[in-house]
C-alpha positions in Angstrom: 45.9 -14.1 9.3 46.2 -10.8 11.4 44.1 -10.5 14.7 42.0 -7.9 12.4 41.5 -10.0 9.8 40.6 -13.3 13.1 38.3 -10.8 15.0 36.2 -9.7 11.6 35.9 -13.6 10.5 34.3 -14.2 13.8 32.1 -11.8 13.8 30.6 -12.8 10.1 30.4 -16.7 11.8 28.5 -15.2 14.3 26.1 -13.2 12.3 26.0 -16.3 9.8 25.1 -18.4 12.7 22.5 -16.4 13.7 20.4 -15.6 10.8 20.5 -19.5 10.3 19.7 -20.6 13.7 16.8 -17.5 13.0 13.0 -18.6 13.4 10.4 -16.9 11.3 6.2 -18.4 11.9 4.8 -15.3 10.8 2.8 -17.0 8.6 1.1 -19.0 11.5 1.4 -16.2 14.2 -1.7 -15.1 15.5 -4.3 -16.1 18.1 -6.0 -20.0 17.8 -8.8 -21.9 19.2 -9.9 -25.5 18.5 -11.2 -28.0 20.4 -10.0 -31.4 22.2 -11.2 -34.8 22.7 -9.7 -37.5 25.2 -9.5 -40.4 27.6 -7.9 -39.8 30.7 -5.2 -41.7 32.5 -8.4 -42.4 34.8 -10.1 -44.0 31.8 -12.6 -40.9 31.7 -13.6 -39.5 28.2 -13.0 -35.0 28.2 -14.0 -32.4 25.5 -13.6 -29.1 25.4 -12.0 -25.9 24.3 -8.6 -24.8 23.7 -6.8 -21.3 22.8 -3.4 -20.6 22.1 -1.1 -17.7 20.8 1.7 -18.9 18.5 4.8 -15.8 18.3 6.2 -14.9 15.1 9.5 -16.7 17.0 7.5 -20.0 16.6 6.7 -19.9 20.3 3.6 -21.9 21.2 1.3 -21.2 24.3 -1.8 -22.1 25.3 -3.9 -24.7 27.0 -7.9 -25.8 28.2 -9.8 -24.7 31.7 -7.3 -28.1 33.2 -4.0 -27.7 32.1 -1.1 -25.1 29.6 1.5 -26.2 27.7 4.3 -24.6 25.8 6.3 -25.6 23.2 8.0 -24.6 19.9 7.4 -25.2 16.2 9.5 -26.1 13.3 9.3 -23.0 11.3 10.2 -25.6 8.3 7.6 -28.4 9.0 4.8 -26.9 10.8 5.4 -29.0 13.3 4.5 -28.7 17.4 6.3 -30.4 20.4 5.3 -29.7 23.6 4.7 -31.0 27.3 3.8 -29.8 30.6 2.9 -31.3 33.8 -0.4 -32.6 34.7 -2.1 -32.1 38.4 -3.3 -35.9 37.6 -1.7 -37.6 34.9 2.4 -37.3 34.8 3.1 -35.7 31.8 1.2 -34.3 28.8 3.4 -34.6 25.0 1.7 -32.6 22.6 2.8 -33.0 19.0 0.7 -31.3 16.6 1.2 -30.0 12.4 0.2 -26.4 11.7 -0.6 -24.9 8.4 -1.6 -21.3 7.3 -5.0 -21.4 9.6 -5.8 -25.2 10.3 -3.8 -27.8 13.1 -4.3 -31.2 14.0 -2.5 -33.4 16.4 -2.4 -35.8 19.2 -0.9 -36.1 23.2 -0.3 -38.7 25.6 -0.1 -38.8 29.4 3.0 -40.4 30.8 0.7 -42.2 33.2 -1.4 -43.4 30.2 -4.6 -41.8 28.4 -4.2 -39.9 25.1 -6.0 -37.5 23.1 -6.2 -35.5 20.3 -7.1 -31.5 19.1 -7.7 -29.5 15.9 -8.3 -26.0 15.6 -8.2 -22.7 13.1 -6.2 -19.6 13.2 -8.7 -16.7 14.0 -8.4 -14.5 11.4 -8.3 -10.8 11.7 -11.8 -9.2 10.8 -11.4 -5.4 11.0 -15.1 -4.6 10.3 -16.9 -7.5 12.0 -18.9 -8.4 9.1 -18.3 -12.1 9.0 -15.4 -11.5 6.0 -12.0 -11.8 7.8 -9.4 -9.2 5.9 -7.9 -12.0 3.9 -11.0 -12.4 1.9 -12.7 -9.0 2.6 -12.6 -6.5 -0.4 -12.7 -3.5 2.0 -11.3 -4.4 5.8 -12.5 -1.1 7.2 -15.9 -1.5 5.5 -15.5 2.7 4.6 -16.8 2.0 1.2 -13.3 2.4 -0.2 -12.2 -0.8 -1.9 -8.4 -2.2 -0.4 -7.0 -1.9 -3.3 -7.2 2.1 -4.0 -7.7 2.8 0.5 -4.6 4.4 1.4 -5.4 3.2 5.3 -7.2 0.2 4.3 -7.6 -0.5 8.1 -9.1 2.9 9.2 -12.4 3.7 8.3 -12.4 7.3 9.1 -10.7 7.9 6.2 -14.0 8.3 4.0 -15.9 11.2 3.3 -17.5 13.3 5.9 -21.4 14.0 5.3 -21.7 11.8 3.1 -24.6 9.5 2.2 -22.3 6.4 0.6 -23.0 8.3 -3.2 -22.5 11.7 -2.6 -20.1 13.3 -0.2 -18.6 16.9 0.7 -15.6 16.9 2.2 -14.3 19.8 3.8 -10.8 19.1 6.2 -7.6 19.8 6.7 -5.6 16.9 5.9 -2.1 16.9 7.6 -1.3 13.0 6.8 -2.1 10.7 3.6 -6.1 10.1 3.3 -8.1 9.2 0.7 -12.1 10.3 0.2 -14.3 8.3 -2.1 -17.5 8.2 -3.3 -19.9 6.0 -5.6 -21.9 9.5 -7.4 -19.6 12.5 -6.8 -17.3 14.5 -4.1 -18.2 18.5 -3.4 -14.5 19.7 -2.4 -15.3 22.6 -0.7 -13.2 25.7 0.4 -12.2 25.1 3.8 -10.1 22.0 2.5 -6.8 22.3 3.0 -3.5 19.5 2.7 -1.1 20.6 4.6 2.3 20.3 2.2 4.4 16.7 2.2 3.8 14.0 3.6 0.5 14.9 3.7 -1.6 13.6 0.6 -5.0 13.7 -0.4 -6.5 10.7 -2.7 -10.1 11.9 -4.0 -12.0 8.5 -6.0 -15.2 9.5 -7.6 -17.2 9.3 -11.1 -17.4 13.4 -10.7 -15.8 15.3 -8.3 -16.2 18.8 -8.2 -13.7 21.1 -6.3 -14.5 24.7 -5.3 -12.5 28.0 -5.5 -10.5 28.8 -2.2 -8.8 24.9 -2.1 -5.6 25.1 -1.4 -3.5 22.0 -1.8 0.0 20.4 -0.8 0.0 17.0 -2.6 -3.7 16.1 -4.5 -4.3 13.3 -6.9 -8.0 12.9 -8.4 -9.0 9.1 -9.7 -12.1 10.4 -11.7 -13.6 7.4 -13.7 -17.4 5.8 -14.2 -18.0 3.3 -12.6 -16.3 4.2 -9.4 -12.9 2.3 -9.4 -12.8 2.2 -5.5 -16.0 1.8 -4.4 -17.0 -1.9 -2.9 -20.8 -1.6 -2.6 
């Protein structure tokens, strides 16, 4: 083997090494809150309230009013192990088991005393209406259903002036947006898309455009009842 041919075969051990040694939690990353219940190493009961941040990386951090810890989870398993020091109790082992938006688990002190926490994932709710965007049919409650909303997470993408069944829309559009109505859209002249990338989506049961538009990329979802519309 040439020193080419040695240098190259390191390189793809290293890269191989790498994307195995790689940790990916996305599906837990995100910000969490719970609570906790314990005796002390004093033989005092506690409760409270924990948050945490767990990284994409699988990087845990978090802690109550008394006391952090850090740690990292097996992206395979779910599983926590942490520990921190204590002002009172030695040291604090934390092994917990997360799932997609739930986590339970237990401690110890080194000095004795032991405890245990739960919490949930908080889950994203774009609108604040109670419905996180997991569940939510329309995140940016702008009347256009996820499924059709070109920014499904920017609600001044719907009409302008309009009164949730009728709307006139009347903009220049210079990026991708989509305008949609329960009744009917007035298109009227001053509307312009500005060439590529820039696309306008129009969702309505009638939509009516005026002479004078002038268009880059359009497309028109005309149908009864309105395909888009959530309420």
């Amino acid at each position: 083997m040439n020193s080419m041919q040695t240098l190259m075969t390191g390189v793809f051990l290293a890269v191989c090494a790498a994307a195995a040694g790689a940790q990916d939690c996305s599906y837990i990353a995100g910000d969490w809150t719970g609570t906790y219940s314990e005796i002390d190493c004093f033989g005092d009961p506690y409760s409270g309230d924990w948050t945490a941040v767990v990284t994409s990386s699988c990087d845990f951090s978090g802690g109550s009013d008394f006391e952090t810890i850090d740690g990292t989870i097996d992206p395979m398993t779910g599983i926590l192990t942490a520990s921190a020091p204590t002002p009172e109790c030695g040291t604090v082992w934390l092994t917990a088991t997360f799932q997609a938006n739930t986590m339970t688990g237990s401690y110890t002190y080194s000095l004795g005393g032991s405890g245990t926490v739960s919490g949930n994932k908080v889950l994203v709710d774009t609108d604040g209406d109670g419905d996180p965007d997991v569940t939510d049919p329309d995140d940016d409650n702008d009347g256009i259903g996820d499924s059709l909303d070109d920014q499904p997470l920017n609600w001044s993408n719907f009409c302008t002036s309009s009164d949730g069944d009728n709307a006139i829309f009347g903009e220049v559009v210079v990026a991708d947006m989509t305008c949609a109505a329960r009744v009917s859209i007035d298109v009227h002249g001053t509307t312009q898309v500005m060439g590529a990338p820039a696309h306008l989506h129009l969702i309505a049961p009638s939509i009516g455009i005026r002479s004078g538009f002038s268009s880059g990329r359009l497309s028109v979802t005309s149908a009864d009842p309105c395909p888009a519309c959530t309420q």
